[in-house]
C-alpha positions as CSV (number, residue, x, y, z in Angstrom):
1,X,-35.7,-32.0,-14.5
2,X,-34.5,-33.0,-18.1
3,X,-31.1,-32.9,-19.4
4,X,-29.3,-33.6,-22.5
5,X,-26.4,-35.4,-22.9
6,X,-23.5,-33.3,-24.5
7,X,-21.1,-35.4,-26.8
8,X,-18.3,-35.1,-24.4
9,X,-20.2,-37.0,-21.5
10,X,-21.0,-39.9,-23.8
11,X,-18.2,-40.4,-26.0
12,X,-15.8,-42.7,-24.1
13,X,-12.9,-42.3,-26.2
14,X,-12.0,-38.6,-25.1
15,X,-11.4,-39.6,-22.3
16,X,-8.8,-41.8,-23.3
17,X,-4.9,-41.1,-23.8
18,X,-4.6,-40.3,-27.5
19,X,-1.7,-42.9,-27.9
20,X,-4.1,-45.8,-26.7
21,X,-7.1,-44.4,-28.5
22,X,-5.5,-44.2,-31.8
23,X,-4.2,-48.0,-31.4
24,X,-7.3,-49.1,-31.0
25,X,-8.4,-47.8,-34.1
26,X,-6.2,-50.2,-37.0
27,X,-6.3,-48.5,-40.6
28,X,-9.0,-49.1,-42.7
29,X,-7.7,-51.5,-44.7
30,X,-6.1,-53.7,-42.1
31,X,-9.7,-54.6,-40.4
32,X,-11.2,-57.6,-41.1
33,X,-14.8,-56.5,-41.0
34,X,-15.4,-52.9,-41.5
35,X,-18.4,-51.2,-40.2
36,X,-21.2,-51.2,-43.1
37,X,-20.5,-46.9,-43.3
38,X,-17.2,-47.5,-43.7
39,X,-16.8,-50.6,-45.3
40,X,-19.4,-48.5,-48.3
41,X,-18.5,-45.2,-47.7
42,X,-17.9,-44.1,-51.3
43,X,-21.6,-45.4,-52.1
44,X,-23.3,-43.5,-48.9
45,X,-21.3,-40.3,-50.0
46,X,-22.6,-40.6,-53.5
47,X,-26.1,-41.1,-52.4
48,X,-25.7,-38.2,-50.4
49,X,-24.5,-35.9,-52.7
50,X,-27.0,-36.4,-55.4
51,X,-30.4,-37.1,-52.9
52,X,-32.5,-33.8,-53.1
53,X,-35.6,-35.4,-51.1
54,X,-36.9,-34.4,-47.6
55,X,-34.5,-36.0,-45.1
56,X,-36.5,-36.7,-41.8
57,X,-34.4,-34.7,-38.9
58,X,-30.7,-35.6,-38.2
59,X,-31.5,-38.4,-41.3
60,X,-27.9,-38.6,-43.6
61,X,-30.5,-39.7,-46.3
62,X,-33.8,-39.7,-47.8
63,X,-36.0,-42.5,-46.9
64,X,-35.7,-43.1,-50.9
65,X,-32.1,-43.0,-50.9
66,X,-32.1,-45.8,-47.7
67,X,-34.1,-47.6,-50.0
68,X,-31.8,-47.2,-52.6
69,X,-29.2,-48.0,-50.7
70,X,-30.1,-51.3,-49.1
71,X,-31.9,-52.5,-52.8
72,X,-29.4,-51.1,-55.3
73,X,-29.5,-49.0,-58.0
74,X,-27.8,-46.9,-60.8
75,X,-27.5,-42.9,-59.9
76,X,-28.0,-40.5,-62.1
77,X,-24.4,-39.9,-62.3
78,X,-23.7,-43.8,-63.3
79,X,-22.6,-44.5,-59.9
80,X,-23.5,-48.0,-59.2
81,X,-25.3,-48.4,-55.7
82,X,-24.6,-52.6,-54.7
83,X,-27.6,-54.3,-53.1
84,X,-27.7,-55.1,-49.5
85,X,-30.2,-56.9,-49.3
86,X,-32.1,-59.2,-51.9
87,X,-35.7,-59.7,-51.3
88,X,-38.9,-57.8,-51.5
89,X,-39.0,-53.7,-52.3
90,X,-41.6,-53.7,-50.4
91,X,-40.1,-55.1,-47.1
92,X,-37.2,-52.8,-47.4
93,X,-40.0,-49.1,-47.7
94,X,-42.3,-50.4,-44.6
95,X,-38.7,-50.7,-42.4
96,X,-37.2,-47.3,-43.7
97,X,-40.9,-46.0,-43.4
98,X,-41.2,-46.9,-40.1
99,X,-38.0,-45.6,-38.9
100,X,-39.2,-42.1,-39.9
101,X,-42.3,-42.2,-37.5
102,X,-42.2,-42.4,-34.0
103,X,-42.5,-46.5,-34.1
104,X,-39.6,-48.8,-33.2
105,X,-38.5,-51.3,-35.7
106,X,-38.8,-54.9,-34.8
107,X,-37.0,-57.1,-37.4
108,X,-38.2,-60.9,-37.5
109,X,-37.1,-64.1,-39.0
110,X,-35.9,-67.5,-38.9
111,X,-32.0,-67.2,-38.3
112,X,-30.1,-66.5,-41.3
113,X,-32.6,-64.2,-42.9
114,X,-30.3,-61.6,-42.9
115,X,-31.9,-59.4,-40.1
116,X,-28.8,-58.3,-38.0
117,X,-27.3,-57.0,-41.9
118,X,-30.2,-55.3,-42.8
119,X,-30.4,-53.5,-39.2
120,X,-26.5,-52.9,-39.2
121,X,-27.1,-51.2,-43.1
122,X,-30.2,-49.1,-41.7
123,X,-28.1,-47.8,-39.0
124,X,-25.5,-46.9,-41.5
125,X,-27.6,-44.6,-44.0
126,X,-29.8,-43.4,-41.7
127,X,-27.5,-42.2,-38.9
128,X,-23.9,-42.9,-40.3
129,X,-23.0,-44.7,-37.2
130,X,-24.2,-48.8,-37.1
131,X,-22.1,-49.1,-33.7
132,X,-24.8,-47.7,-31.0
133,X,-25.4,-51.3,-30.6
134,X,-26.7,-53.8,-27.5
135,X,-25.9,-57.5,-27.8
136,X,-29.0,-59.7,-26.5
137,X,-28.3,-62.2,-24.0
138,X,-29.1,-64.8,-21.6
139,X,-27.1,-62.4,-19.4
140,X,-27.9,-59.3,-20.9
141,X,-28.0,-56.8,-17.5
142,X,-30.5,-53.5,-17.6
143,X,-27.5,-51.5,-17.6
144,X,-26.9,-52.4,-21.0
145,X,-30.0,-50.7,-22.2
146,X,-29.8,-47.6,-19.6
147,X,-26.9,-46.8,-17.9
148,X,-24.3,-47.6,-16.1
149,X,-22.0,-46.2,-13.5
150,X,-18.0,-45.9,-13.0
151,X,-17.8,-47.7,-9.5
152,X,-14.5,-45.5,-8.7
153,X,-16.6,-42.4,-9.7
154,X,-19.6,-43.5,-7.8
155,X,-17.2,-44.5,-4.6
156,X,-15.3,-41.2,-4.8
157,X,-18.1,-38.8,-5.0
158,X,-21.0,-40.2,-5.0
159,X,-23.7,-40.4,-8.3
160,X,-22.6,-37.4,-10.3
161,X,-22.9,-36.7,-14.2
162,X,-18.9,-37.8,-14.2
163,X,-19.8,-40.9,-13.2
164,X,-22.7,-41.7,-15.8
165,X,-21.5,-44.2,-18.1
166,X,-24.3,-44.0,-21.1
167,X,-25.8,-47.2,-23.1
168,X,-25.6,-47.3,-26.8
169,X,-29.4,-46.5,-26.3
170,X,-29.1,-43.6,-24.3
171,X,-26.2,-41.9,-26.9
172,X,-28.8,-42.4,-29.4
173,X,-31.7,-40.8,-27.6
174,X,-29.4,-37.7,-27.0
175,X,-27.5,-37.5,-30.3
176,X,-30.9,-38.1,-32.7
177,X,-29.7,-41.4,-34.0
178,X,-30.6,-45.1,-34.3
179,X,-29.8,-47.4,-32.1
180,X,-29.7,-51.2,-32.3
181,X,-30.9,-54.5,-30.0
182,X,-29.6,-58.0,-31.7
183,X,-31.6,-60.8,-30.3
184,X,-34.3,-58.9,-28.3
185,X,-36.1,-62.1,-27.0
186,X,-32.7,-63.8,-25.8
187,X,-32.8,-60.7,-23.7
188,X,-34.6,-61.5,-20.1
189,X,-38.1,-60.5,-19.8
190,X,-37.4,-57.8,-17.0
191,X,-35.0,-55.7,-18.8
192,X,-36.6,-56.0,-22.2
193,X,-39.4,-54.0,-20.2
194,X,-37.1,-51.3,-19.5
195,X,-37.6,-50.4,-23.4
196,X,-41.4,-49.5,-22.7
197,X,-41.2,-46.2,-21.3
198,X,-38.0,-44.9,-23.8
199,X,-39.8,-46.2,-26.5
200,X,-43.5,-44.8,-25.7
201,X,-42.3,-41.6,-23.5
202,X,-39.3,-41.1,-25.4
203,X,-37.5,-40.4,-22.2
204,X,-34.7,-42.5,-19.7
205,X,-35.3,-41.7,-16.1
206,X,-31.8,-41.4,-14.0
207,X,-33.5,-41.4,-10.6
208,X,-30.6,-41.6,-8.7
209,X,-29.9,-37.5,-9.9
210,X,-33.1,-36.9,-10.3
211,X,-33.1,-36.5,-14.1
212,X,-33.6,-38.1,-17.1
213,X,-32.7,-38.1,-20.7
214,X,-35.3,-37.0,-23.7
215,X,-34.5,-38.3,-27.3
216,X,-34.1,-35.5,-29.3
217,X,-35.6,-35.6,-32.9
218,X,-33.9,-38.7,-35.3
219,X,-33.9,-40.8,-32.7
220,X,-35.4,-44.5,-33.1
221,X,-34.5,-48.2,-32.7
222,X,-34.3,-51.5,-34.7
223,X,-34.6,-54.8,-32.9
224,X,-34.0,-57.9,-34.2
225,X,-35.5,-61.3,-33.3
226,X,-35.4,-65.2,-34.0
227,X,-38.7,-67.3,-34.9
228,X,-37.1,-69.6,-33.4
229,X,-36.4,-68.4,-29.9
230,X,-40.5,-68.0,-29.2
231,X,-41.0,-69.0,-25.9
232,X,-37.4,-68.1,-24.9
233,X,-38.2,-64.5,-23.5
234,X,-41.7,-63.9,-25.1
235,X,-42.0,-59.6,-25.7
236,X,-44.9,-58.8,-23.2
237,X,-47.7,-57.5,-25.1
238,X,-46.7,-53.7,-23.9
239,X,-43.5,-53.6,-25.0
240,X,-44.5,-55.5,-29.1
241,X,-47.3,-52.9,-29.2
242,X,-44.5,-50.6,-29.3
243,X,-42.7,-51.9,-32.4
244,X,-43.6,-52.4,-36.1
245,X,-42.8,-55.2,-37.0
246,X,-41.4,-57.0,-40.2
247,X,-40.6,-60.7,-40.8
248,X,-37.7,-61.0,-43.4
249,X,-38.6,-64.3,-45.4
250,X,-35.9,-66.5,-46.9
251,X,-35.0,-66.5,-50.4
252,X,-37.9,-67.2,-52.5
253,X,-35.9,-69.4,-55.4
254,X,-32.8,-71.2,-55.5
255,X,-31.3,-68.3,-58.1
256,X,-32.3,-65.6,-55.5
257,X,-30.2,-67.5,-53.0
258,X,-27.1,-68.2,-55.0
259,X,-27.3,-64.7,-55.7
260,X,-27.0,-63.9,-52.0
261,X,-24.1,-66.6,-51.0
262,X,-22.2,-65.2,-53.7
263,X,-22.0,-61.8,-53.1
264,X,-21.4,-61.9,-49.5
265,X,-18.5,-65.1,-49.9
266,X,-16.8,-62.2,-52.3
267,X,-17.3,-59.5,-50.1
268,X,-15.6,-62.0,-47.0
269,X,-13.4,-63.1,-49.7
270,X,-12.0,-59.9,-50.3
271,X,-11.1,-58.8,-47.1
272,X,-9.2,-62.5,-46.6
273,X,-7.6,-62.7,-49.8
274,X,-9.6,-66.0,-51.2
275,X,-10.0,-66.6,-54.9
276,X,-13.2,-64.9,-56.1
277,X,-16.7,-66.6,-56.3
278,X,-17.1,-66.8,-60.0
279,X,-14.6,-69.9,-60.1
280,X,-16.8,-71.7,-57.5
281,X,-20.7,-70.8,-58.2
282,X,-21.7,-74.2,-59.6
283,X,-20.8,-75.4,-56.1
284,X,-22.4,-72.6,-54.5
285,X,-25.3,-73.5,-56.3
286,X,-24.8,-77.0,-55.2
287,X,-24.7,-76.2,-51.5
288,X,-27.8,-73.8,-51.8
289,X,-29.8,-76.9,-53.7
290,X,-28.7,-79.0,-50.7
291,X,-29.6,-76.8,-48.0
292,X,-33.1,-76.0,-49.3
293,X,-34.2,-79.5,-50.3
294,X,-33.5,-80.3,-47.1
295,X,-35.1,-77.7,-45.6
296,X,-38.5,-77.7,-47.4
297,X,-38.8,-81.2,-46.9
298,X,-38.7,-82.6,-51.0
299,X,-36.1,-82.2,-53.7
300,X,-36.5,-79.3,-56.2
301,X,-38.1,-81.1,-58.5
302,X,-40.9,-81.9,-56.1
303,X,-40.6,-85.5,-56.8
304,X,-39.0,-87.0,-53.7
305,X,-40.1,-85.9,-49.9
306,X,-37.0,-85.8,-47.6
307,X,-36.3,-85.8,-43.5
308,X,-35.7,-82.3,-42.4
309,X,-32.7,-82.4,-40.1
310,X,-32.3,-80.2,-36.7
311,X,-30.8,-77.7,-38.2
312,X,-31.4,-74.1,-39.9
313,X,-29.7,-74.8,-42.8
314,X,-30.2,-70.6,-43.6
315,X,-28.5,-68.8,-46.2
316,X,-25.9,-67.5,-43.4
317,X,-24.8,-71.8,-43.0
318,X,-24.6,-71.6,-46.6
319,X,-22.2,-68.8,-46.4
320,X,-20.0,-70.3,-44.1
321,X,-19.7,-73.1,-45.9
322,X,-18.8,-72.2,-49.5
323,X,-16.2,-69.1,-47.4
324,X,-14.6,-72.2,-45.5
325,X,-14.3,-74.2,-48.6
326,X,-12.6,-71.4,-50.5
327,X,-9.8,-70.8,-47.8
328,X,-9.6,-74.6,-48.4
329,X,-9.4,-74.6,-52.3
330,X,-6.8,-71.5,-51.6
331,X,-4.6,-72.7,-49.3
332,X,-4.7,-76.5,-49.8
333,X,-6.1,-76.7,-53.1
334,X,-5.4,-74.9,-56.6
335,X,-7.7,-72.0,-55.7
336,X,-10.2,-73.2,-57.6
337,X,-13.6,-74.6,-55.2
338,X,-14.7,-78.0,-56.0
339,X,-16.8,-80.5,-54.4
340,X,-14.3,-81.9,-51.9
341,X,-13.9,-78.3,-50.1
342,X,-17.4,-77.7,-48.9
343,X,-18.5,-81.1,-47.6
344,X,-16.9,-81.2,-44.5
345,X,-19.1,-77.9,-43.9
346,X,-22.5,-79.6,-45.3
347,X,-21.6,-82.2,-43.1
348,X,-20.9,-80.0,-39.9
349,X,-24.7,-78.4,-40.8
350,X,-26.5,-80.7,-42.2
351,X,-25.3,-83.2,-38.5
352,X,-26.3,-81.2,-35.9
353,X,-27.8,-84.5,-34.1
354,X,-25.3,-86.8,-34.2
355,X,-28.1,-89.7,-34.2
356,X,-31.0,-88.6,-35.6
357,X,-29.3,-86.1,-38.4
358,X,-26.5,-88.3,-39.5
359,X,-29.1,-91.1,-40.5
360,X,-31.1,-88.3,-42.4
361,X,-28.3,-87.4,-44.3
362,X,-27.0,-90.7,-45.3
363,X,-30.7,-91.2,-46.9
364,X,-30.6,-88.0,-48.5
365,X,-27.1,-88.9,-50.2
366,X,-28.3,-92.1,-51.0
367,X,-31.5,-91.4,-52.4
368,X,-31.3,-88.1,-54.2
369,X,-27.2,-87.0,-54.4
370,X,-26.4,-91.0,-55.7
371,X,-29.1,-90.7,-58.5
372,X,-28.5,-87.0,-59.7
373,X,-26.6,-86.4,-63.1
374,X,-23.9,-84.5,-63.4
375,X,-22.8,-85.0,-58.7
376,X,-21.1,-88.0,-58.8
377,X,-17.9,-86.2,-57.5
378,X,-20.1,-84.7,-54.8
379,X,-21.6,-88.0,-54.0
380,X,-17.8,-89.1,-53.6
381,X,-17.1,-86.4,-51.3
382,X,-20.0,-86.4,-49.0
383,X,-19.2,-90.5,-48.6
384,X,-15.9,-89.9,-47.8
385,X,-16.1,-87.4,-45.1
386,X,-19.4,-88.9,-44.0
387,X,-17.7,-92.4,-43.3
């Protein structure tokens, strides 16, 4: 027997006083990280109004407009469409492409290549809902990707409907939208496998009422994994056939980047009242030229080889350094960022190691930061916090 899951068995908030439901729910503008459809709302709705291409069933957009979306543009209208994501077109069709087929979308990369944003921003134009989401984990139980039950339901009366309580995945196969698995190979091999048959039968078992749950058309799913968690929870060859998969590199230039850092730091900025980015990009820039040198092993000029530490050093560090060393140029500073307020956060970074890293920093300040016009007040600052 198949069934479908009507709305009002899956969405857990009816059944909720509406006093408590509507506290948990702050307004807009008091959250600190709004969901992507919300926090760009206005540009989905323009996209929307002016998109006259085929929309793939229970799509909110065009595969174009996704594109759009995610890559930026300029609408017909003049409405300015902000880039998500800065890299390769061509990455950005093959994922939207494959979300219109009946493929699963496995997004790759070495941490902070931006894959859990993309897959948050795909979510958002393609079903207007980014939430239907499942957090992988060491501890991650199957239950999180099927179903689970409510004990004093189950105790009460036994297994009933009432007593379903639906995974993120299983509202999406029944409401035609996209669903999303962060860290897929942190997830234990066993209940990674319980993907296979909802992603090649299109269908979730519930043997215990002897029924099961089809997607319905619009349905699909992004995953998201690290490089560098291989060997943690290897996919099984079964479940990766089921995916298409695409590696998101990192930024190919230092400019591409700064780019980046800067536009999410404003974006965080904003909703934390921080001075904007513009005041602070040369040390932006300074961070990114850090970060890469030592992560490719030579300086930008290609002259000098350099130790690469333990770290990532990705574009998503870089972030968190230059946001922490604006809330220090705001709050202790004169709002303006300067050397001094981001190398405490190089530091934390770069020294992951406290033996082995530390050492490969103090040669990297010594023999490229010392010698380089124009960061002698970096130099300063790095010494100081490094001593």
């Amino acid at each position: 027997m198949s069934v479908t899951v009507e709305p009002s068995s899956v969405e857990v908030r009816e059944n909720a006083p509406a006093q408590e439901s509507e506290a948990l729910r702050p307004d807009a503008e008091e959250t600190l990280r709004p969901h992507a459809e919300d926090a760009f709302a206005t540009e989905l709705a323009a996209l929307a109004a002016q998109d006259d291409r085929p929309r793939p069933a229970r799509w909110k957009l065009s595969p174009w407009a996704v594109a759009t979306y995610l890559l930026g543009g300029t609408l017909p209208d003049g409405t300015v469409i902000t880039p998500k994501y800065v890299g390769p077109r061509r990455i950005v069709e093959v994922a939207v492409t494959t979300l219109a087929t009946d493929r699963a979308l496995l997004l790759l990369g070495v941490p902070g290549t931006a894959k859990t944003w993309v897959s948050e921003h795909l979510a958002a134009a393609v079903s207007g809902d980014s939430t239907l989401l499942v957090q992988g984990t060491a501890g991650t139980p199957e239950e999180a990707i099927r179903y689970g039950w409510n004990y004093a339901q189950l105790l009460a009366h036994g297994p009933s409907r009432d007593a379903l309580v639906p995974s993120p995945v299983m509202r999406a196969m029944a409401e035609g939208m996209t669903a999303r698995v962060e860290e897929l190979t942190r997830i234990p091999a066993d209940v990674q496998d319980t993907l296979i048959t909802i992603l090649s039968e299109k269908t979730l078992p519930i043997p215990e009422l002897g029924q099961e749950v089809q997607a319905v058309r619009g349905f699909n799913l992004i995953a998201t994994a690290n490089d560098r968690d291989r060997g943690v929870n290897d996919l099984s060859s079964a479940l990766r056939r089921r995916f298409n998969t695409v590696v998101l590199p990192l930024p190919e230039s230092v400019e591409a980047e700064v780019d980046i850092v800067s536009r999410r730091v404003d974006q965080i900025g904003r909703s934390l009242d921080l001075p904007s980015v513009p005041d602070g990009v040369d040390e932006i820039r300074r961070v990114v030229t850090v970060f890469r040198e030592l992560r490719d092993g030579i300086t930008s000029d290609g002259r000098t080889k350099v130790k690469s530490p333990s770290g990532t050093l990705s574009t998503a560090e870089a972030i968190s350094v230059v946001t922490n060393g604006l809330a220090l140029a705001a709050h202790f500073g004169d709002g303006v960022l300067r050397a001094g307020d981001v190398a405490a956060g190089i530091l934390g970074a770069v020294v992951r190691d406290p033996a082995a890293d530390r050492v490969i920093w103090q040669e990297y300040l010594e023999a490229v930061v010392r010698e380089r016009d124009g960061w002698k007040d970096f130099y300063r600052a790095c010494r100081e916090v490094s001593a």
